[in-house]
C-alpha positions in Angstrom: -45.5 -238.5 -221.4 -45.1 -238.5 -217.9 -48.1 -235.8 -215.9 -46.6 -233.8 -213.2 -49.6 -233.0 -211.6 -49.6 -237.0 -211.1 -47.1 -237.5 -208.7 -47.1 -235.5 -205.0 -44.3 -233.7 -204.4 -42.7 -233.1 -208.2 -42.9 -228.8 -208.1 -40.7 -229.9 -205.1 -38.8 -232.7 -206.6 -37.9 -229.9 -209.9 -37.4 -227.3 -207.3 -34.6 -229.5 -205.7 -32.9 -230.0 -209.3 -32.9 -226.4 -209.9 -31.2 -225.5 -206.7 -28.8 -228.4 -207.7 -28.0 -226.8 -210.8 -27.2 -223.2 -209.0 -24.7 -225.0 -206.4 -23.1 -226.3 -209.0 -22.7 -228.1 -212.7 -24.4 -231.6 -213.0 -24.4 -234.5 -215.0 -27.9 -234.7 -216.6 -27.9 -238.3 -215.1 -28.3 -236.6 -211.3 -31.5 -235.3 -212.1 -32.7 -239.1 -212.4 -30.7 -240.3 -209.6 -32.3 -237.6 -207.2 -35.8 -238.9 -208.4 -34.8 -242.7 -207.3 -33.9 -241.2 -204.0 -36.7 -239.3 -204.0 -39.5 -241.6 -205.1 -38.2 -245.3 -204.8 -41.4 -246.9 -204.7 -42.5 -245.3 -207.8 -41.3 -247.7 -211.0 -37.8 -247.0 -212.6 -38.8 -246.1 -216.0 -41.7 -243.7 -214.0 -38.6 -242.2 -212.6 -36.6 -241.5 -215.4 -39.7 -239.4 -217.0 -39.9 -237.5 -214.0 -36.2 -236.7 -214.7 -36.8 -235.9 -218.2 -39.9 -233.6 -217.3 -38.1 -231.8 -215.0 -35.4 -230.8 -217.1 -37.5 -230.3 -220.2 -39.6 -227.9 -217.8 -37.0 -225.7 -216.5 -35.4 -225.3 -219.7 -38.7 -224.2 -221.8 -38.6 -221.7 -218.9 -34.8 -221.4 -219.7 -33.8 -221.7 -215.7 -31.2 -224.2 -216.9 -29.1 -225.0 -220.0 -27.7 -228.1 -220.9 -24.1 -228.0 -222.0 -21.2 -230.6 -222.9 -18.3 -229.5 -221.3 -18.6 -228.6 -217.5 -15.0 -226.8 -217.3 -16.4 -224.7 -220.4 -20.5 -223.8 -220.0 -20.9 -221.1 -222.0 -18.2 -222.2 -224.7 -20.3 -226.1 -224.8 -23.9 -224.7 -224.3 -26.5 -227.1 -226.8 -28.8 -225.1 -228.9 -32.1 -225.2 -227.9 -33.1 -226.8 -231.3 -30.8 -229.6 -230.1 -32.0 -230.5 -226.5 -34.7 -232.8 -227.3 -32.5 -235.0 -229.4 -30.5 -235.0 -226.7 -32.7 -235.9 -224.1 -33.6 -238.7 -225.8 -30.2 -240.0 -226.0 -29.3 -243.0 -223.7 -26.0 -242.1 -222.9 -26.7 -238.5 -221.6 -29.2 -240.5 -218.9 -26.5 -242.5 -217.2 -22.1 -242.4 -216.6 -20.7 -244.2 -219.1 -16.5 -245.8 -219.6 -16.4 -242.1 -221.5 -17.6 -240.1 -219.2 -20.6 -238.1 -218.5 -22.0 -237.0 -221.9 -24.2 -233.9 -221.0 -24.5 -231.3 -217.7 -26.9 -229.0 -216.9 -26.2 -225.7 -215.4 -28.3 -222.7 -214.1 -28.7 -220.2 -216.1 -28.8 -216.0 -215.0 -32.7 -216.6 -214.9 -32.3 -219.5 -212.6 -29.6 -218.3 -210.3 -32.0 -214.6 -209.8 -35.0 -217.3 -209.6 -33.1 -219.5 -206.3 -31.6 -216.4 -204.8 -34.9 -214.8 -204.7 -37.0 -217.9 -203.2 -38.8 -218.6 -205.9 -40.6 -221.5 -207.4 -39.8 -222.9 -211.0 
């Protein structure tokens, strides 16, 4: 498991993803892509579990929920019991021919959390 305390600048890295998920829904995918921006020099697969952490951070502190259907959030909203199965899923890390498999979106928790200044 990737150590967030490992890398400089990853309270700020998950900060960034939160406020990504209160401007708008996301594809889980962007969280990764926003750590390859973020940390080039730091190896691919290093990347991707920054990604991961992140969003298994914010939601254990439910900030963010993952859902299916971005035009319907609360209608496609994964249980909690699922999200780790999820997460582990290829296809919810990158765009495929389908389409993107799983968003994230802020939740109430979140948005009060961003609007307020604070830190995840």
């Amino acid at each position: 498991m990737f150590e967030a305390g490992s890398v400089e600048g990853f309270g700020a890295y998950k900060r960034e993803v939160l406020l990504d998920a209160a401007d708008c829904v996301n594809g889980v995918y962007e969280a990764w892509w926003r750590a390859n921006t973020l940390f080039p020099e730091r190896a691919l697969s290093e990347r991707l579990a920054m990604a991961e952490q992140a969003i298994r951070e914010l939601l254990a502190e439910r900030l963010i929920v993952l859902i299916r259907d971005e035009s319907d959030p609360q209608g496609s909203e994964i249980p909690p019991s699922d999200t780790e199965e999820v997460l582990r899923q290829s296809d919810t890390w990158v765009v495929a021919y389908e389409g993107i498999k799983v968003h994230f979106t802020v939740t109430s928790a979140g948005a009060k959390l961003v609007s307020e200044g604070g830190r995840p």
